[in-house]
Structures are given as C-alpha cells and as structure tokens.
N, C-alpha and C positions, 0 to 999 in steps of 0.2 A: 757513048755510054748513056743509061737511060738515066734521067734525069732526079725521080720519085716513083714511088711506088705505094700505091692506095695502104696497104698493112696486109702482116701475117700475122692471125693469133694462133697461141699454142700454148703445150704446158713446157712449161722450162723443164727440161731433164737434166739430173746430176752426170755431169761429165768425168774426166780423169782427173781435175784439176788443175790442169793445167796452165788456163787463166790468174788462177789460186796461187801459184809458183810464182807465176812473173810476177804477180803484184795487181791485176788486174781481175778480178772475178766476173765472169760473164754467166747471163743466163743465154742457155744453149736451147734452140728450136730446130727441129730436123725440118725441111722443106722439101718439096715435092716438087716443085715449080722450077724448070731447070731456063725458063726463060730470067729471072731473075738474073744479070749478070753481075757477076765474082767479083769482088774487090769490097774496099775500105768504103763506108756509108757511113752518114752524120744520121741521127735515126730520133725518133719519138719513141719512148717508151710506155704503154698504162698499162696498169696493174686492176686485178679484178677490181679492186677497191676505184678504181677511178684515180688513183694518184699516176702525174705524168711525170716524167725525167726524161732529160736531154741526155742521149748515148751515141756511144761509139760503136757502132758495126761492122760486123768480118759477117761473107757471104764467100764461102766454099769448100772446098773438099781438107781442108787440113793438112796438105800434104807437108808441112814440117816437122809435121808429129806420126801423120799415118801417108806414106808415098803410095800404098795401094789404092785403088780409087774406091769411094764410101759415098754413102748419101751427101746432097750438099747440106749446108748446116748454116741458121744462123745463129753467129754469137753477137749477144748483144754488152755491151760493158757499161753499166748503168752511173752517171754523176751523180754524186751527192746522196748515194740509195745504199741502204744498210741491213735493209729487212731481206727476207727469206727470198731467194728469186727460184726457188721450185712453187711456182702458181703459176698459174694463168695468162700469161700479158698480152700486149695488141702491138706489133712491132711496125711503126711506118716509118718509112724510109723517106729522108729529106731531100739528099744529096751526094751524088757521088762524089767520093772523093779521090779515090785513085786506084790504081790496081794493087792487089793483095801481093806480096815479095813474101819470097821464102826467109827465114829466117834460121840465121847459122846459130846451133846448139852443139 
C-alpha cells in the first residue's frame, strides 16, 4: 500500500448526507487520480484560511451506499472542526491505514 501522498485540493461538495447519519460529517472531494489506492487514510487537513486538522480519510467508490461504479471520492472526516466544510481544502494523506470494508446497512 502507498505510504503518503503529497495532497489534493478541491472544493468540498455537499453530499447525501450520509456521513451526517452515522454521526460523522465529512467534507467530500471527487478525485481523478485513480492511482491513488482505496482504503482508510490518517490525513491533514487546511482550509483556505490556513487552519490544519488531523482527519480521517475514506478514498473510493462508495459502494455501500452506491454498488454501481462512480467516480472515486475523497471523504475527509475533520477532528475537532465545526466550521462549514463546503470551501476549499488541501487534503494530504499521512498513512495508510487499511482497506475500506463494506459496511452492512
């Protein structure tokens, strides 16, 4: 598994909510870059403003929620972050952490 990954910036897009449901709000970045490999990622997060938080990262297609194949996506799930996450952020990837499981709904 790759190790880190320099960052992706993007604008957070509002999602289904989904994140919102479980208990966990994530800001959502579509990605392009299919070398990027899938799974659970320790991540840096900053905000146009320059402000950093330590998150939790998901890197791929959703299939627990959508089984057809979709762009990949990262969801980022920000610690200790309260403010709006439709801006701008710079998403760097620390560490992998393991592969992404489906999860029974």
């Amino acid at each position: 598994m790759k190790q880190d990954h320099d960052g992706d910036s993007g604008t957070a897009e509002h999602g289904d909510e989904g994140g919102n449901t479980l208990g966990f709000p994530t800001a959502n970045i579509q990605l392009f870059d299919d070398q990027i490999e899938d799974g659970v990622w320790a991540a840096v997060v900053r905000t146009a403003s320059g402000v950093s938080r330590v998150a939790a990262g998901s890197i791929g297609r959703r299939r627990t929620f959508y089984p057809q194949v979709r762009n990949k996506l990262l969801e980022a799930h920000l610690l200790e972050f309260n403010e709006d996450l439709g801006q701008k952020l710079t998403v760097t990837l620390s560490q992998a952490m393991g592969p992404a499981s489906l999860l029974k709904h």
